[in-house]
C-alpha positions, -999 to +999 in steps of 0.1 A: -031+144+073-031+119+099-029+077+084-056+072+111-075+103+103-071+095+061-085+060+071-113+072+090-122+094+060-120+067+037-140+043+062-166+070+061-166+076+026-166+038+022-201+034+045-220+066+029-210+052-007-215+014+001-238-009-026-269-009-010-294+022-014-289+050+005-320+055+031-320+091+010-323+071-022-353+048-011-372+082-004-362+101-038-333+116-025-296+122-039-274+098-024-243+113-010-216+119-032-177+102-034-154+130-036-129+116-056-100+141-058-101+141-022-096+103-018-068+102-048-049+127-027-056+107+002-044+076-014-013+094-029-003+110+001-004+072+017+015+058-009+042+087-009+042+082+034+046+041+029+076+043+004+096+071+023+091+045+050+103+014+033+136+033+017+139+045+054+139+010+068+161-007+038+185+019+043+186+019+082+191-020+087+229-032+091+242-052+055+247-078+082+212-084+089+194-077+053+193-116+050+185-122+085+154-139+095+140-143+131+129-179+126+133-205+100+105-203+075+095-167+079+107-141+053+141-124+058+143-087+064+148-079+024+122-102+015+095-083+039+105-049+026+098-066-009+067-077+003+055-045+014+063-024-017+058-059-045+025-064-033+009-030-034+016-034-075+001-069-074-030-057-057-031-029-089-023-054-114-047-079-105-076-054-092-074-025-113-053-030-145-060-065-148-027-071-161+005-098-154+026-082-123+052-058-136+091-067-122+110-044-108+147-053-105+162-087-104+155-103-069+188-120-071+200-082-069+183-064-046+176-091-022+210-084-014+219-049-023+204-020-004+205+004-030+191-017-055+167-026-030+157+013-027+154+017-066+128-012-066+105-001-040+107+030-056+102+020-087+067-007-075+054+027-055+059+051-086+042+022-110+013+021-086+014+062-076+006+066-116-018+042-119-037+057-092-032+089-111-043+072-140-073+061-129-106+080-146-126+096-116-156+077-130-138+042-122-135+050-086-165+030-074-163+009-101-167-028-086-135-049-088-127-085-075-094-091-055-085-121-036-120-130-044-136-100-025-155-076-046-145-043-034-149-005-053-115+004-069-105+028-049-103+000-022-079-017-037-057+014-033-067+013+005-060-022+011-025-018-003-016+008+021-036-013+051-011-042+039+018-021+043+011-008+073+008-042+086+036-056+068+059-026+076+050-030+112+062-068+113+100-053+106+104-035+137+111-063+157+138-074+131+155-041+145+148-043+182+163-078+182+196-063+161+200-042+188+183-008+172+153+011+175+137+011+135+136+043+117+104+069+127+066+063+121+063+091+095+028+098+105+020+130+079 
């Protein structure tokens, strides 16, 4: 499925499952129902589509540019594909779990390796993948508190992908102005 179909859904599923009472429930009615294998699968197939894309882009950039930053200040190329894999276990760890961020490699390493930067993003998507898995159905809409939003826990999921889609997105220009077109969008 489609990222921008999946999203819809979840958008959807989102608004017909939101806090406030259904009009259905104000008039004695069932209120409509979260289909939560469906949304797992959804999330998993996300997650699966966001780190074939990252090892695709840490793989595809020249050595000579993995440290290379556009401007001064900004993160450097390994630092962003960090960013996009890192964070998505931060959002579990603080959202879900409640737990202290898991590490991953040594930054000193694969900040500068390419291969070592592959088995941590690989290793931050599995961590998060299985606690996804992990998660009992009847948490889904349990609420949660991130970044001081109070979001259903499924959400958290969501926002991680929505974060690395917009964090993934922010690298192609580091290949355009190396002189290369970034790997393909892998869509589905």
């Amino acid at each position: 499925m489609r990222p921008v179909i999946a999203m819809a859904l979840l958008g959807v599923v989102s608004f017909g499952t939101s806090a406030r009472p259904a009009v259905a429930q104000e008039h004695g009615h069932a209120a409509p129902a979260i289909e939560v294998e469906s949304i797992r699968a959804l999330l998993l197939h996300g997650l699966e589509q966001g780190k074939a894309m990252d090892i695709d882009f840490a793989r595809a950039i020249p050595d000579s540019a993995l440290r290379w930053a556009p401007v001064a200040g900004v993160r450097d190329f390994a630092q962003q594909v960090e960013h996009t894999a890192v964070d998505n276990a931060l959002f579990v760890a603080l959202g879900i779990l409640g737990v202290p961020m898991p590490s991953f490699g040594d930054t000193a390493v694969y900040l500068n390796d390419k291969e070592a930067m592959v088995r941590a993003v690989t290793a931050a998507y599995d961590w998060v993948e299985q606690s996804l898995r992990d998660l009992p159905a009847e948490e889904f809409m349990v609420e949660t508190s991130l970044f001081g939003q109070r979001l259903p826990k499924w959400r958290v999921y969501l926002q991680a992908l929505e974060h690395g889609y917009w964090t993934r997105g922010q690298l192609v220009p580091y290949f355009r102005i190396n002189g290369m077109a970034p790997p393909p969008y892998r869509s589905f």
